[in-house]
N, C-alpha and C positions, 0 to 999 in steps of 0.2 A: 459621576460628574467629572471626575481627576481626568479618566481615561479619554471621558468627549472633549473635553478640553486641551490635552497635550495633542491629540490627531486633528483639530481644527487648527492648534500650532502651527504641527507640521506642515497643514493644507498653505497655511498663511506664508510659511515660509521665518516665520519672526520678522517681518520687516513690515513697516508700515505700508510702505509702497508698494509692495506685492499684493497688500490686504483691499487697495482701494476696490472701490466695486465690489466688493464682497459684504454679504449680511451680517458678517461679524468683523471688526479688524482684529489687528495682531496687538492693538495695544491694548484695547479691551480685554482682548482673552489673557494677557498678561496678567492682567488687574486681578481679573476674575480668579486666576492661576492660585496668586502670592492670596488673595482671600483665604481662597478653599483651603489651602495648605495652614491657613491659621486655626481657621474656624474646626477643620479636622484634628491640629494637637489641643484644641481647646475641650474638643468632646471626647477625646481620648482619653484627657487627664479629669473630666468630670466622670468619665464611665471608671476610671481604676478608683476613688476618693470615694465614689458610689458604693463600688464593690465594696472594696474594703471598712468602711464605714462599721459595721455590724463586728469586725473581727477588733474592730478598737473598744468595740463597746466591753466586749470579752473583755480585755486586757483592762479596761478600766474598773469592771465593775469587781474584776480582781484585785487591783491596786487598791481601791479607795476600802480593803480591808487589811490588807498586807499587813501593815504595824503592828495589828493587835492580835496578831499571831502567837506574840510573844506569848500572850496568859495563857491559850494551848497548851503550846509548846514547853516553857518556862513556871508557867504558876502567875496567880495574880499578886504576887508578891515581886514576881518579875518584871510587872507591866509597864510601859516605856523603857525596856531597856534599850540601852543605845542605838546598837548594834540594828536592830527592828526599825527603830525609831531616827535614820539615817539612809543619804543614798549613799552608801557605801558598797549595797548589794547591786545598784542598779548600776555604779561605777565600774564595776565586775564585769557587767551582764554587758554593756554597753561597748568595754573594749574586745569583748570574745565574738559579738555582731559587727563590730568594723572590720576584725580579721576576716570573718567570714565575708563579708563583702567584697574585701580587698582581694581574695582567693580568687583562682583560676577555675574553682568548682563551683562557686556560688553562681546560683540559682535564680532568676529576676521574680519568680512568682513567690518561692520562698523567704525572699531579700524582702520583698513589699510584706508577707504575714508577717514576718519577726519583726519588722520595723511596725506594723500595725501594733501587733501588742505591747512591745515592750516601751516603744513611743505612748502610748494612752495609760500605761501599767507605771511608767514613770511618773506622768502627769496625775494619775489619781492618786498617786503616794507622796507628789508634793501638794497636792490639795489635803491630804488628812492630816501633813503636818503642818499647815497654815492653822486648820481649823486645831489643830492641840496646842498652838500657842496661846488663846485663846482657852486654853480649858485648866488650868492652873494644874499642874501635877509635875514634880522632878523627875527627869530623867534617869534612869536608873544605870550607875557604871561600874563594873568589874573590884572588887577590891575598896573602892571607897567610895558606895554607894553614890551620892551627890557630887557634884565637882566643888561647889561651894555653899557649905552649910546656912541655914537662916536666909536664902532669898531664890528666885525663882530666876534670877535674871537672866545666869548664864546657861539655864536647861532654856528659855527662849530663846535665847542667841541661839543655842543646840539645833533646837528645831526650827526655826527662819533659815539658818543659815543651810540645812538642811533641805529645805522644802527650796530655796533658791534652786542649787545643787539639783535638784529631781527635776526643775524645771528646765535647768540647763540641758541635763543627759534627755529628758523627752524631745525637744529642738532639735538636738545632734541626732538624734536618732530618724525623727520623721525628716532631716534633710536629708540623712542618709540612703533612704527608703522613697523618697518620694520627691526631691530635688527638679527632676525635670518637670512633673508633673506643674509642682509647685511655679517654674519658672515660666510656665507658658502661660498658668494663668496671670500671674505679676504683670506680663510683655503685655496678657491680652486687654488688663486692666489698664493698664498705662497709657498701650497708645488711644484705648476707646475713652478714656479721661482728657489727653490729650486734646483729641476731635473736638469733645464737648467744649472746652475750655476754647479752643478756636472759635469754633461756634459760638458762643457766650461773649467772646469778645467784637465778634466780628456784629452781632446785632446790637452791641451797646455804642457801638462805634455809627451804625447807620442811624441810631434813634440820636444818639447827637447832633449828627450829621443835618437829621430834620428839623 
């Protein structure tokens, strides 16, 4: 459709007055031009979020267990230790993927997997420590077990302020990963919100009118 449309362009000339007489003018296939070139990054960016889709789900369904690695790993005399129990791993992960991005070798289809998982793998690790705020137990820390004995306050602080934190790094990551994508559909929503809203205004405007 791109191609039929820039060679009736050309036929056209671009000018209006060249187009008179002719079955299509040059303003029309303008119109039609700036469409297609929308509605084409709109389906672009629905076919990458499509793809990708299933490799978030990976990352997720690894995340939303991550934390409790620790009792593996550590013993269940370890469980909530901080260190698990923190994005301080994803803080890591997060600036070793912006280098890579920012690099002269990075890669667009590899750029979008890493940002697929580590973007969904962040978000399900601040979802398990929303939901352990909520499940009463201390945090476990190096040397002096508890931060502060006798109440639970500030292992929630711990983990809110934590799962905040995971929430962030997941954001910075799926914009990093997926920013255009994201922007075409924002532009696409807006200006088709926009219309509506003219729309909406313009028949409340004539039913007064009557």
């Amino acid at each position: 459709a791109g191609v039929v449309i820039d060679r009736l362009l050309q036929e056209a000339g671009g000018d209006q007055d060249s187009a008179d007489g002719k079955l299509v003018n040059a303003d029309f296939l303008k119109k039609a031009n700036s469409a297609l070139k929308t509605h084409k990054e709109l389906i672009k960016a629905t076919a990458v979020m499509t793809v990708f889709t299933p490799v978030g789900l990976f990352g997720f369904n690894h995340g939303i267990t991550a934390p409790d690695l620790d009792i593996s790993i550590l013993g269940i005399g370890k469980h909530r230790y901080f260190l698990f129990h923190s994005a301080i791993g994803l803080a890591v992960l997060r600036y070793f993927y912006k280098l890579y991005t920012e690099s002269d070798k990075s890669n667009e289809i590899i750029k979008k997997l890493g940002g697929a998982v580590l973007g969904s793998y962040a978000l399900a690790v601040g979802v398990h420590l929303t939901i352990d705020v909520f499940q009463p137990k201390s945090v476990v820390f190096p040397f002096v077990g508890s931060l502060v004995n006798g109440t639970l306050i500030d292992d929630n602080i711990w983990l809110m302020g934590n799962a905040l934190w995971a929430f962030k790094i997941s954001k910075d990551v799926f914009v990093l990963a997926f920013g255009e994508e994201l922007n075409t559909v924002k532009e696409f929503v807006k200006d088709k919100y926009k219309g509506a809203e003219k729309l909406k205004m313009e028949n409340k405007n004539r039913q007064e009118a009557l």
